[in-house]
C-alpha positions in Angstrom: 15.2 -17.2 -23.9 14.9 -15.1 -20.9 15.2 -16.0 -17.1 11.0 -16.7 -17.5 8.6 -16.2 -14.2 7.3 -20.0 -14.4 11.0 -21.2 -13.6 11.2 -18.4 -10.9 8.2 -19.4 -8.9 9.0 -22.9 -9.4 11.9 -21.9 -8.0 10.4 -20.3 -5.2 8.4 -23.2 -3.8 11.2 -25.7 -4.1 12.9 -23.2 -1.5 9.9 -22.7 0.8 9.0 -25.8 1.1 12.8 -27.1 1.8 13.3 -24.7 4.3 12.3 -27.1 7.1 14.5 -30.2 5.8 17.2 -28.0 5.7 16.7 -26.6 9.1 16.6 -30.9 10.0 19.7 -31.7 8.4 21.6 -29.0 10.2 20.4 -29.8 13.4 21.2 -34.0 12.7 24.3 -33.7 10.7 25.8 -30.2 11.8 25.0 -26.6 10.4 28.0 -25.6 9.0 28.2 -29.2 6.9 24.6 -28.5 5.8 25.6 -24.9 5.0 28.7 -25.7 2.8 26.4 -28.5 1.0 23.6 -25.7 -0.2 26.6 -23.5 -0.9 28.1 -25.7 -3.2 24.5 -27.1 -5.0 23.7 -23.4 -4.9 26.6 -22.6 -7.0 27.0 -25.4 -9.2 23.0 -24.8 -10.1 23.7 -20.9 -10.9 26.1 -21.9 -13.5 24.1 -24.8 -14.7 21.3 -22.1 -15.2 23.7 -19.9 -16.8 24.9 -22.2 -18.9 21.4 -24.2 -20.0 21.1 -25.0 -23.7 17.0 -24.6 -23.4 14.3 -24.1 -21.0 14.3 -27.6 -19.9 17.4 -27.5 -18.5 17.1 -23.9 -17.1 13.9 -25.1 -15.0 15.5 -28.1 -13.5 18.7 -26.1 -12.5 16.4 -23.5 -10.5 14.8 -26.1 -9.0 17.7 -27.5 -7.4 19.1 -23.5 -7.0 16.4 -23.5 -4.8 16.9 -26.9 -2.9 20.6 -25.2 -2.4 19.4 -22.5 -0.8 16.6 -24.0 1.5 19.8 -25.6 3.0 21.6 -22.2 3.5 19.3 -20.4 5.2 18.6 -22.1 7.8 21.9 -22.8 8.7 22.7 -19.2 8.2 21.2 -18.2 11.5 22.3 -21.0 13.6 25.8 -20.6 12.8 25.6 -16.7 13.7 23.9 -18.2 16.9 26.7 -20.4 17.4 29.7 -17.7 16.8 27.9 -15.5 18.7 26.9 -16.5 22.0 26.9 -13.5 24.2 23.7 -11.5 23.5 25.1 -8.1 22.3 27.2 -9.8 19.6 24.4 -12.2 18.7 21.2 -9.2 18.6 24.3 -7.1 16.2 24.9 -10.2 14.0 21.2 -10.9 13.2 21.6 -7.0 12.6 24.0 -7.7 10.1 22.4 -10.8 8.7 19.1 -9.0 8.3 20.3 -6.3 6.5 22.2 -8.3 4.0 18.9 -10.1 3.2 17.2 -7.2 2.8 19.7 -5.7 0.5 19.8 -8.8 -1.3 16.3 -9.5 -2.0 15.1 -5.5 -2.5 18.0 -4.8 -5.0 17.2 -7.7 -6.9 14.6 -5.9 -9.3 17.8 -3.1 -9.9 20.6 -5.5 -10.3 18.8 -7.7 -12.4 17.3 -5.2 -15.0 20.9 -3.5 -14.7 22.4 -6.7 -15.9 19.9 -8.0 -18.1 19.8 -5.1 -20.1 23.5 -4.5 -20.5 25.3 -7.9 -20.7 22.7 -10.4 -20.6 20.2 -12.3 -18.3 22.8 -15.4 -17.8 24.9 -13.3 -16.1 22.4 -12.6 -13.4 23.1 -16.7 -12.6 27.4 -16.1 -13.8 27.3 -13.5 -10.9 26.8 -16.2 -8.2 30.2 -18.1 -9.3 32.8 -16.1 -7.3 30.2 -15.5 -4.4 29.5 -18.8 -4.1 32.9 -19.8 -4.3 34.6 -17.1 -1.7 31.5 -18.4 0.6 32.4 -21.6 0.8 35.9 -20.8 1.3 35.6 -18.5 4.0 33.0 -20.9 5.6 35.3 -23.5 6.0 38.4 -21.3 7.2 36.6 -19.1 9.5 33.8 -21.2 10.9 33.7 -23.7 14.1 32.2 -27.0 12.7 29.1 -27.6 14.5 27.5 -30.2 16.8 26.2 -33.2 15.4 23.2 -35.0 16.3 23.7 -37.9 14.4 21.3 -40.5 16.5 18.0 -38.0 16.0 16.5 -39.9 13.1 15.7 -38.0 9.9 11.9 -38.7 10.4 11.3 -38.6 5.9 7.4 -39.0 5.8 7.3 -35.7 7.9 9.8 -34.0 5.3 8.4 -35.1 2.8 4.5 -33.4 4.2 5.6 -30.5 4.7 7.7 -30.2 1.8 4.3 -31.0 -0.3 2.4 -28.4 2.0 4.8 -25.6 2.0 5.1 -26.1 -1.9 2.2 -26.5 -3.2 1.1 -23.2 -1.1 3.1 -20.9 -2.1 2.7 -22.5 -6.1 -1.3 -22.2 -6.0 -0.1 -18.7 -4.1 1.6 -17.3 -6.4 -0.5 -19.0 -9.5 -4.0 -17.4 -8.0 -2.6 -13.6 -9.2 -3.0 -15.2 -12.5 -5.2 -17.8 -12.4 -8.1 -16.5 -9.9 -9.1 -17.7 -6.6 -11.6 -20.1 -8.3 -10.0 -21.8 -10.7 -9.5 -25.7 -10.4 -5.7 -25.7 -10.3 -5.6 -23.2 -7.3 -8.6 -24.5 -5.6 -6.3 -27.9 -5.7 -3.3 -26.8 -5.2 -4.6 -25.0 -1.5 -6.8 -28.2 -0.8 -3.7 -30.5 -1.2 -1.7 -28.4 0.8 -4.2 -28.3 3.7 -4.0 -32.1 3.6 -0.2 -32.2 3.6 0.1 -29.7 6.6 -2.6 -32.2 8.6 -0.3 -35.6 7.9 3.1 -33.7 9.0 1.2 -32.4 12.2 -0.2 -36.0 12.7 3.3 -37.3 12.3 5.2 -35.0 14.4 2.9 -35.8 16.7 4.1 -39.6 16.5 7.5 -39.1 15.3 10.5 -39.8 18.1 11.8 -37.5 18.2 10.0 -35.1 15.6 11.4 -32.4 13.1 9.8 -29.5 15.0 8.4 -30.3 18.5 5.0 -29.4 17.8 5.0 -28.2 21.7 7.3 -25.6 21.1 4.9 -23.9 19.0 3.2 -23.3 22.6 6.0 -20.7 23.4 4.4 -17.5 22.0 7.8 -15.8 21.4 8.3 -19.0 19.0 4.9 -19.3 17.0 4.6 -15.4 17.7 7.6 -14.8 16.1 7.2 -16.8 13.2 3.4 -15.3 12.5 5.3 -11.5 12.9 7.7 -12.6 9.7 4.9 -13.7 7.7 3.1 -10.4 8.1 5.8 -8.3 7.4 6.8 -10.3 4.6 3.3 -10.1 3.4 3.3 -6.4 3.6 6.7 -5.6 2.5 7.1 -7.9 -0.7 3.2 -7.2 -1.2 4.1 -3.4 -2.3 7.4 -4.3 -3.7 5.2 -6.1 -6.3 2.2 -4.3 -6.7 4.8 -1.0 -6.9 6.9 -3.0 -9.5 3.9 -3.2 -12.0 2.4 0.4 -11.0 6.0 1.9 -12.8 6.5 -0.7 -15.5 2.6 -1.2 -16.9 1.4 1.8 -15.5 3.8 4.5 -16.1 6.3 2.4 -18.9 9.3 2.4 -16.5 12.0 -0.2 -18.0 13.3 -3.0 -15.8 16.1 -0.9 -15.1 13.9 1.9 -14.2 11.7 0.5 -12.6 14.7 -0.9 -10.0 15.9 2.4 -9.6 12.2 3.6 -8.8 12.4 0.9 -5.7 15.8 1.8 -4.6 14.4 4.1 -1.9 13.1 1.4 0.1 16.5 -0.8 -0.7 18.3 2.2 0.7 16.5 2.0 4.0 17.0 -1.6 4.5 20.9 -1.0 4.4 21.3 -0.2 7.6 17.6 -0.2 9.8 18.5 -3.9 10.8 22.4 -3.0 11.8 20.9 -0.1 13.7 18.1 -1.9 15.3 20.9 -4.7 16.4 22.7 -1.7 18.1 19.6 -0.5 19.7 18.4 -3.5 21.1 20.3 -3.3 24.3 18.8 -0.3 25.9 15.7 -0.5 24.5 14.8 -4.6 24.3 13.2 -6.5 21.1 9.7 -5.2 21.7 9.5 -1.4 21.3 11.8 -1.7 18.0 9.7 -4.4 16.8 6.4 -2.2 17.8 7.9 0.8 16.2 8.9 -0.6 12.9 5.7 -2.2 12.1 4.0 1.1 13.2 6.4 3.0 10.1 5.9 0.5 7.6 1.8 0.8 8.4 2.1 4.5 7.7 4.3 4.2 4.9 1.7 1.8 3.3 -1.4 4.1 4.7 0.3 7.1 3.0 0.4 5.4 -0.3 -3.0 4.5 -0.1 -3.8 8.2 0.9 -2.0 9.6 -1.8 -4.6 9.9 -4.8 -5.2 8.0 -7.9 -2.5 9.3 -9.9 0.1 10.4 -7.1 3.4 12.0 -9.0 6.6 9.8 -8.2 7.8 11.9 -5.3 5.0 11.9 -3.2 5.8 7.8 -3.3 9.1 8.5 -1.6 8.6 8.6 1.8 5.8 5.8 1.8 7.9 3.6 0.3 11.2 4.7 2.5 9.3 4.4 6.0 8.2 0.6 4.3 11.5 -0.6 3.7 13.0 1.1 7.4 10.3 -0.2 9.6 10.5 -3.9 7.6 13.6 -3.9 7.8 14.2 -2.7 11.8 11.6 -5.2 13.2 13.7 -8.2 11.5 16.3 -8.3 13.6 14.5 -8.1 17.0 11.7 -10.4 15.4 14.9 -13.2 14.7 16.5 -12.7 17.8 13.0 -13.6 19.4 12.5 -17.1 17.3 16.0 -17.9 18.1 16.2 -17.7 21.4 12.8 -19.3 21.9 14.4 -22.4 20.6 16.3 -25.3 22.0 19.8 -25.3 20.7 19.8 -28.6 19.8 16.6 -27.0 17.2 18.3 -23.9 16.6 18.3 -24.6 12.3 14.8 -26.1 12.7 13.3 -22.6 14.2 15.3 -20.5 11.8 13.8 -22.4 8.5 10.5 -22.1 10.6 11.0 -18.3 10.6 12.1 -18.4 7.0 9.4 -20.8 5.8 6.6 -18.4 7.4 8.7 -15.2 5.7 8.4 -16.7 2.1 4.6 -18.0 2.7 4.1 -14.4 3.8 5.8 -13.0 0.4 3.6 -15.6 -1.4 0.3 -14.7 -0.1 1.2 -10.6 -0.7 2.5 -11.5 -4.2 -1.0 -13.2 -4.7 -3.5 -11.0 -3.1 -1.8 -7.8 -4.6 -2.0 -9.3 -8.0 -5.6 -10.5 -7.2 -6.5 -7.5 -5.7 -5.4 -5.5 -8.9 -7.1 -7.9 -11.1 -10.4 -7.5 -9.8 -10.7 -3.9 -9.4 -12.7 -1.7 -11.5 -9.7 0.7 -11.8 -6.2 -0.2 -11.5 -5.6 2.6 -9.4 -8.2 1.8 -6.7 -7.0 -1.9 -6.4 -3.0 -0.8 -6.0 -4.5 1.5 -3.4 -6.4 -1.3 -1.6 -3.3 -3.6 -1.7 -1.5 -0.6 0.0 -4.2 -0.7 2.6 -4.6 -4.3 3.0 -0.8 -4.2 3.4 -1.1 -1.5 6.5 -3.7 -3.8 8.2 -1.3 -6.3 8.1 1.5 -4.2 9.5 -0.9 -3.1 12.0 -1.6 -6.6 13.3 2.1 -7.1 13.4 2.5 -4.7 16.0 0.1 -5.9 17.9 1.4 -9.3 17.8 4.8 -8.1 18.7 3.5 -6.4 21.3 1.9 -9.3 23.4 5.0 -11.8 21.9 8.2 -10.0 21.8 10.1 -9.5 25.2 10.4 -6.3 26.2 13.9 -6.5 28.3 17.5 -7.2 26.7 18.2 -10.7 27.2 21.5 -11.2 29.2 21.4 -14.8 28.3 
């Protein structure tokens, strides 16, 4: 039994389409409380996964490893915003905070066929246990508890939409790449969604007081903010895949190869988001923002340009000058949705953010796969994904620069 796709994408829409009640629950009952919770479920799932007799078992416990961590990461971001209230330490934490998630979602093809093919795939889940555990402990030393909003209602019937939108997107998503476009189950899936998203928008527009105050959407550093993650998300994990089954089906790289392969654009994320973070003072959010989505488009237009058969090192750079410009533009992108907000809605903008990111690595994840399905020649459709992928870079730096405020914010 092996750690399967089905369970991972499963996986993946229980998280997406959490995001927002997490991001509700922190701002009602505290985000450090909320934070702790998903740590703990988080970890107690890994080792349920680890542990898991048959593939049963292995499903549920990534379903609820997901639930854990729709609860983190929203909470993530508005307990940095909390520690950090002075804007130099704040733009350097979501530095910080950015890079880690870079790192930690680029090396996962590495790690993973590193482990796998050395001491097993259940200790891709065993590794979580002491991280998990040293988390939560240093969580609840080290961290200030957080405000609690206890009277703001949990408004459930608009959870419960958008939880049914956001999930059964980014399934049909990330089922078209194998299914097609046309096929019922997609064609469904997308339909149902689109219903879902109407009945939370109807509701928040009843609800007192609502999950996400639809009227902040009006703030374009908000809803421009949020539309900026999903395109570079879209572009970024877009090539990752797309690149991922150029050197395994392609060339016959091995899992582990193939990791290694990608490591060039893990490298850059390393440290583009703590040196963006550091720039962001003298410069603003707006020109970093501008200038990383301007790399990443050329990184994905060189690709494109490089020929049918181009030899490994040519790929490089492209995919270097993706990972650096992704990764720069995160942190001025997250400062922008944050400080957009309302305090008292800090969690529910950051799973906003997140919850456009992931639909954004869903729909990249999709059309990529499309794209190479329904090419004459697999080489022409993994340079039109490339391409498709620069557009949307392209129209991310646009965005950014009508949205993104140009000045360092002093408050």
């Amino acid at each position: 039994m092996g750690v399967g796709v089905l369970p991972g994408r499963m996986r993946w829409a229980v998280f997406a389409g959490f995001l927002l009640t997490g991001g509700g629950l922190g701002d009602r009952l505290g985000s450090r409380r909320v934070f702790c919770w998903g740590t703990a479920v988080f970890t107690v799932s890994s080792a349920a996964c680890a542990l898991a007799p048959d593939a049963a078992v292995l499903v549920a416990a990534r379903l609820l490893e997901g639930f854990g961590a729709a609860l983190i990461v929203p909470g993530s971001l508005a307990l940095l915003q909390q520690a950090c209230p002075g804007p130099v330490e704040r733009s350097r934490a979501f530095g910080l905070w950015g890079s880690m998630a870079g790192i930690a979602a680029s090396a996962g093809p590495l790690l993973s066929g590193l482990v796998v093919s050395t001491v097993g795939w259940r200790w891709v889940f065993l590794i979580n246990l002491p991280v998990g555990a040293a988390c939560l402990s240093l969580t609840l030393r080290n961290v200030a508890r957080s405000p609690r909003r206890a009277a703001r209602p949990l408004d459930w019937p608009a959870q419960a939409a958008v939880v049914a939108a956001v999930a059964l997107l980014t399934a049909a998503l990330n089922e078209s790449g194998r299914r097609g476009w046309m096929d019922r189950a997609v064609l469904a899936g997308l339909g149902s969604a689109v219903v879902a998203g109407a009945a939370f928008a109807v509701r928040e527009l009843l609800a007192r007081p609502p999950v996400l105050p639809l009227r902040l959407l009006r703030f374009r550093e908000l809803s421009g903010g949020a539309v900026i993650g999903l395109l570079f998300n879209f572009g970024f994990y877009g090539m990752v895949f797309t690149a991922s089954l150029e050197f395994q089906h392609q060339r016959g790289f091995s899992a582990l190869r193939t990791g290694l392969a990608l490591f060039p654009a893990v490298a850059m994320t390393m440290f583009a988001s703590v040196l963006s973070g550091r720039l962001s003072r003298r410069t603003g959010d707006r020109s970093l923002v501008v200038a990383g989505m301007l790399l990443a488009a050329l990184g994905l237009a060189g690709w494109a340009a490089a020929g049918t058969d181009p030899a490994y090192p040519l790929l490089v750079a492209p995919m270097m000058a993706a990972g650096f410009g992704t990764s720069f533009a995160l942190t001025g992108s997250t400062t922008t949705v944050m400080c957009a907000a309302p305090v008292s809605y800090s969690s529910a903008a950051s799973a906003l953010f997140n919850t456009a990111r992931q639909i954004g690595s869903a729909t990249g994840v999709a059309l990529g796969g499309s794209l190479l399905a329904a090419a004459a020649h697999y080489a022409s459709g993994l340079r039109t994904s490339m391409a498709v992928g620069a557009l949307a870079y392209l129209a991310a730096a646009v965005l950014a620069w009508r949205c993104v405020p140009a000045g360092f914010r002093e408050t």
